[in-house]
C-alpha positions in Angstrom: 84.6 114.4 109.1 87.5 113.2 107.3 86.2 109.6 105.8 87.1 109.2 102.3 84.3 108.0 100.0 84.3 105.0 98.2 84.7 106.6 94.5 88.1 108.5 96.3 89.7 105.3 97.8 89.7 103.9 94.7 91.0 106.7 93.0 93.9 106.7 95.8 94.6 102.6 94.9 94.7 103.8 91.3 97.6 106.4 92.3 99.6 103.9 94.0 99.2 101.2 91.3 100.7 104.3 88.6 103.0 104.9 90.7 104.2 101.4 90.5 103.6 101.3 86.8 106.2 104.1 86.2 108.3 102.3 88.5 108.5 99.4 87.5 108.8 101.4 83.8 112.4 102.3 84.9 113.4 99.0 85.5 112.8 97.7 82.4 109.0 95.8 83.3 105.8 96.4 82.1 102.7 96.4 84.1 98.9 95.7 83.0 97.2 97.8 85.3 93.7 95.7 85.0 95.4 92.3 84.9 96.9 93.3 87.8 93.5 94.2 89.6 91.9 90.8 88.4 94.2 88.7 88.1 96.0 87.3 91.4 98.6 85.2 89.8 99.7 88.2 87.5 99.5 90.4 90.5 101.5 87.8 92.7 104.1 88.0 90.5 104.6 91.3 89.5 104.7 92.1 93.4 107.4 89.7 93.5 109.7 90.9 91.0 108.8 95.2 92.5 109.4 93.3 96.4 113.1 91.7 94.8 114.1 95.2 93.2 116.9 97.1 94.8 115.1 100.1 94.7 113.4 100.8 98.0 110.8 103.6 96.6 109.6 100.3 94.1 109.6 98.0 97.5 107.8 100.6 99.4 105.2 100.9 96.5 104.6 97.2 96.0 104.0 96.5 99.7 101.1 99.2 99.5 99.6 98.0 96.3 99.7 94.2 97.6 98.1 95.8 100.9 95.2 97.3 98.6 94.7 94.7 96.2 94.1 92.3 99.6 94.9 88.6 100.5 95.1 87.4 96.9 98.4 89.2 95.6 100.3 88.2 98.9 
């Protein structure tokens, strides 16, 4: 069986929200990982400004970390 427990998915949506961290690091922006988990309007926008970078690895990233953090970053 190849299911993933809980305490492991949320290590792999901590990954992918690093990963966007460091990205967003190299363009000049700074991200609060736990604002970004509870706050939607912070998340909203930070997802906005990774989605309008010209970077596609940062646009690839942020559409996987809005896709985690659910219906409230879109």
């Amino acid at each position: 069986m190849n299911a993933l427990s809980h305490r492991e998915t949320d290590a792999l949506a901590l990954v992918e929200i690093i990963d966007l961290k460091w990205l967003l690091a190299g363009e000049g922006l700074h991200l609060h990982v736990e604002r970004l988990q509870k706050d939607p309007a912070y998340a909203r926008g930070v997802l906005a400004a990774a989605a309008a970078s010209k970077n596609p690895a940062l646009r690839e990233v942020a559409l996987r970390v809005r896709k985690l953090l659910g219906a409230d970053a879109a």
